[in-house]
C-alpha positions, -999 to +999 in steps of 0.1 A: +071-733+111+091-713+140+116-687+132+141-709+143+135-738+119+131-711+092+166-697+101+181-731+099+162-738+064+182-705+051+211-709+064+213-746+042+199-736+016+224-706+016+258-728+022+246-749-007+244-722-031+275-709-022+290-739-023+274-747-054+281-717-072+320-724-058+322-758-070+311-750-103+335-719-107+362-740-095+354-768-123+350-744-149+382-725-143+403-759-144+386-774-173+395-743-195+432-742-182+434-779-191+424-774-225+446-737-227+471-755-250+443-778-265+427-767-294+388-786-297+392-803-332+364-788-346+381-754-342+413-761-355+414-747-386+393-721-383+406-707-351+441-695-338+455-711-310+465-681-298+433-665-298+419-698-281+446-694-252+433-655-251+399-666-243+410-693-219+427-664-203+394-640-201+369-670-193+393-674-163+401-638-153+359-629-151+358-663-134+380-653-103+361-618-104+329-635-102+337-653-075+350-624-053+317-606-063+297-639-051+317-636-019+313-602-008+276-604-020+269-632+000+287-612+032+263-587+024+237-605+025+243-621+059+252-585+067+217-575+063+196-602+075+212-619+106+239-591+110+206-566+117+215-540+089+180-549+075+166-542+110+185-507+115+173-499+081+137-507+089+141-488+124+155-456+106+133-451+079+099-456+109+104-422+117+073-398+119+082-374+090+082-406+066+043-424+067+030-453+046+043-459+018+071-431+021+088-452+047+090-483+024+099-467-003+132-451+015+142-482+027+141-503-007+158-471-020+185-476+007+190-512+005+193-502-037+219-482-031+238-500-006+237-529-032+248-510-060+276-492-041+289-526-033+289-533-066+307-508-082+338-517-076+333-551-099+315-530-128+346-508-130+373-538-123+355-553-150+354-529-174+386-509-169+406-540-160+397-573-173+376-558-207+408-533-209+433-561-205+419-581-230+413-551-252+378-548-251+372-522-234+362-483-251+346-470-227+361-442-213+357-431-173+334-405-181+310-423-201+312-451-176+301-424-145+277-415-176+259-443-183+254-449-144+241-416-134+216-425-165+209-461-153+202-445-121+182-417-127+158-443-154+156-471-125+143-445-100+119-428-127+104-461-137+108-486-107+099-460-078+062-452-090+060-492-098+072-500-067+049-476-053+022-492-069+028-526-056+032-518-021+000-496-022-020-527-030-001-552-010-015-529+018-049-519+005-061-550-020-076-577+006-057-612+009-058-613-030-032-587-037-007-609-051-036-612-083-035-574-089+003-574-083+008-595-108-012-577-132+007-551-129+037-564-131+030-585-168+017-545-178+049-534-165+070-558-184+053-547-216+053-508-204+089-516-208+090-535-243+078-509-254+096-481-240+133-494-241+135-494-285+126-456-288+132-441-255+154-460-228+178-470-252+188-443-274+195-422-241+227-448-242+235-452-276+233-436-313+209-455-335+210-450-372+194-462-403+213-494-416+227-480-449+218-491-484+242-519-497+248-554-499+238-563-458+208-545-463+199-562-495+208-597-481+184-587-448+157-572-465+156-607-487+155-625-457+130-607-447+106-611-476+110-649-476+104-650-440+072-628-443+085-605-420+070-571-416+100-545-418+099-519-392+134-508-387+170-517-396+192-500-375+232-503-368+236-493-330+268-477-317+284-501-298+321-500-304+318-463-281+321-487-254+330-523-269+345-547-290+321-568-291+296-579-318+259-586-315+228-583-330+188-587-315+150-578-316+138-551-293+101-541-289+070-548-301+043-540-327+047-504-340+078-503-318+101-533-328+129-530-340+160-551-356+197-534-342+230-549-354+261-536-335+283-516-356+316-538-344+293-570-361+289-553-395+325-545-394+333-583-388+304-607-406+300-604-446+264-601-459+257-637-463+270-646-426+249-610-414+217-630-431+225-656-415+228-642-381+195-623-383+177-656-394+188-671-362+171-642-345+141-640-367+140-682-359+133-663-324+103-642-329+086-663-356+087-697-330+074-675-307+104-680-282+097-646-265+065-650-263+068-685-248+096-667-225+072-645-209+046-670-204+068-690-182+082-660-166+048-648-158+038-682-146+070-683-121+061-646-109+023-651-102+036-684-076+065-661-065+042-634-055+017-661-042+049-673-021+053-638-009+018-634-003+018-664+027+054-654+040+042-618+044+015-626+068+040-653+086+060-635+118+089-665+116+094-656+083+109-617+098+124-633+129+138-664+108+157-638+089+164-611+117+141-587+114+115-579+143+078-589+128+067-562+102+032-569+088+023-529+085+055-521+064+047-549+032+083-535+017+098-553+048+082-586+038+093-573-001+128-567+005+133-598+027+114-622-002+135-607-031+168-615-003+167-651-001+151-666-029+182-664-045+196-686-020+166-715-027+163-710-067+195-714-077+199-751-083+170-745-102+192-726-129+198-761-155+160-761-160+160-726-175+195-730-192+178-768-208+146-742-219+168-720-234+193-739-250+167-760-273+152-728-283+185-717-295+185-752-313+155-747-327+166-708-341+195-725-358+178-751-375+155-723-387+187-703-400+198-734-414+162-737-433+157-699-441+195-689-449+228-708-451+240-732-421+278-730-436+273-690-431+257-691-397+286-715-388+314-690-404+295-660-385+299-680-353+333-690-355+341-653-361+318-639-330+330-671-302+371-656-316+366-616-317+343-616-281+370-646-266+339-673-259+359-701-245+354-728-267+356-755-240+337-749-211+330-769-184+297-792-193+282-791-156+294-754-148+276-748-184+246-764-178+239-737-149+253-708-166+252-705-202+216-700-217+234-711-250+247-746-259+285-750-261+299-740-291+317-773-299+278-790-299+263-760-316+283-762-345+282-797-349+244-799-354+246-767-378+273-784-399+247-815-396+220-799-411 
């Protein structure tokens, strides 16, 4: 292939996605509007119209953010491959006091920071506007500037030395890098499985025994049916910065844990707590993580393959702007991570179908192991407090939402 065919193979596949992404947004935001006034019959007596109009209003509000943030991401990344900001960056960091892997480290560290700069301005939009607006929002500035000096500080500690790593043996492993890369990139993912429960993630939030009493009775019940090994119940902070309700598995073997959001145990009684914790146990026990990391390692090892052929290919650098960089692998890296966006993306309904019937499945486990009626009630009462619109759009869904709609979820859980 010549650079030039490659540059026009981009550029499509680029002005597709945008317009895809577009389209979609575009859909959703008038299907919800349509229905403001509508309340789905399924809903009706269990839900407000008033609070369905409020989360027509923040399904559209994040939608209109979303698509600025698309927008200027999308300028930014013309911006860096055919406006030559990727170029200058490569040309600035191939100085003599910077050698080997030095230099490609500062320039993924500068193209980092230029994205997330960029991005700032939407993290705090969103939190202190829309999330405020909607009241949401408890987060407070400083914990805001907080948390991102903290998500900053863990990123560079843990992604620098594996980043490191990578683009040592991209340079140093023979035409079969991508094999060792990969490795360590599956140890890396578990590295972090089993670091986030006990170390990443208290340095954000409070974790605390879940007290004695009737949730704790109904879990631990639960539990013991399920043949569950008990390693920790713990109720996690999360109204310091949210609203919102949740609850989910984190780690694995000595370090897994079970957290419920404060905000949830506030909101769900014992029997609807049950049954929320059954659909996530429904999770673990068919596997769906497991099965989850299988096909993400599968997708990485040909990713990395991929990257593997384009990183010896000079049209792959000139197709995207960049003068031909085999010595500097975080070139080809960068570049790779840049616009495979722009091809995968109408790819998104296969993983949204994957996950959806594994939610399915967890239901119909919660249905079998707890109370459907209760999961149903506990639903109702988390798609009203976190404003979930109830009637999205079924094609802008199928790309986006990695759960079913809740109109279909609850009829099969009402079903069973």
């Amino acid at each position: 292939m010549t650079a030039q065919a490659f540059t026009v193979v981009f550029v499509v596949a680029l002005a597709v996605s945008l317009a895809l992404r577009l389209w979609l947004v575009r859909r959703h935001v008038a299907h919800v509007v349509a229905h403001r006034d509508e309340m789905p019959p399924a809903f009706t007596d269990r839900v407000s119209l008033s609070a369905h109009r409020k989360a027509a209003d923040y399904t559209v509000a994040r939608s209109r953010l979303g698509v600025a943030e698309t927008l200027v991401e999308t300028t930014l990344l013309i911006a860096l491959t055919f406006g030559g900001g990727l170029a200058a960056l490569v040309a600035f960091t191939d100085v003599p006091p910077l050698g080997g892997l030095a230099r490609d480290l500062a320039l993924i560290v500068a193209v980092a920071l230029i994205s997330g700069i960029v991005g700032l301005p939407f993290s705090y939009v969103q939190t202190f506007g829309i999330e405020a607006r909607f009241g949401f929002n408890r987060t407070t500035r400083a914990l805001w500037v907080a948390d991102l000096v903290k998500g900053v500080l863990i990123g560079a500690a843990l992604g620098l030395p594996f980043a490191a790593l990578v683009l040592w043996l991209m340079g140093a492993a023979g035409p079969l890098w991508w094999i060792w890369a990969w490795v360590v990139w599956v140890a890396f993912q578990f590295l972090l499985l089993a670091l986030y429960p006990t170390v990443i993630a208290p340095l954000f939030n409070k974790f605390s025994p879940l007290p004695a009493g009737s949730a704790r009775d109904a879990i631990e019940a639960l539990l013991a049916r399920c043949g569950f090994e008990n390693r920790g119940l713990f109720v996690m902070d999360g109204s310091k910065r949210s609203s919102h309700g949740n609850a989910f598995f984190t780690g694995f073997g000595r370090a897994k844990r079970i957290v419920f959001f404060d905000t949830l145990l506030e909101r769900l009684a014992p029997d609807e707590i049950q049954a929320v914790l059954a659909h996530e146990l429904g999770h673990f026990k068919l596997k769906h993580v497991l099965k989850r990391m299988v096909w993400m390692g599968a997708f990485s090892l040909a990713f990395l393959a991929l990257l593997a052929w384009l990183a010896a290919s000079p049209w792959f650098y000139e197709g995207l702007g960049v003068p031909p960089a085999q010595d500097r692998p975080g070139v080809a890296l960068l570049l790779f991570f840049l616009a495979l966006p722009a091809f995968t993306y109408v790819l998104a309904p296969i993983s949204s179908f994957y996950s959806r019937r594994h939610e399915f499945e967890a239901d119909a486990f919660a249905a079998k192991n707890a109370s459907a009626t209760s999961l149903v009630h506990a639903l109702v009462k988390l798609y009203e407090d976190n404003a979930a619109t109830l009637t999205p759009d079924p094609v802008y869904s199928a790309f986006h939402d990695s759960h079913p709609p809740a109109a279909v979820r609850i009829a099969r859980l009402e079903a069973a």
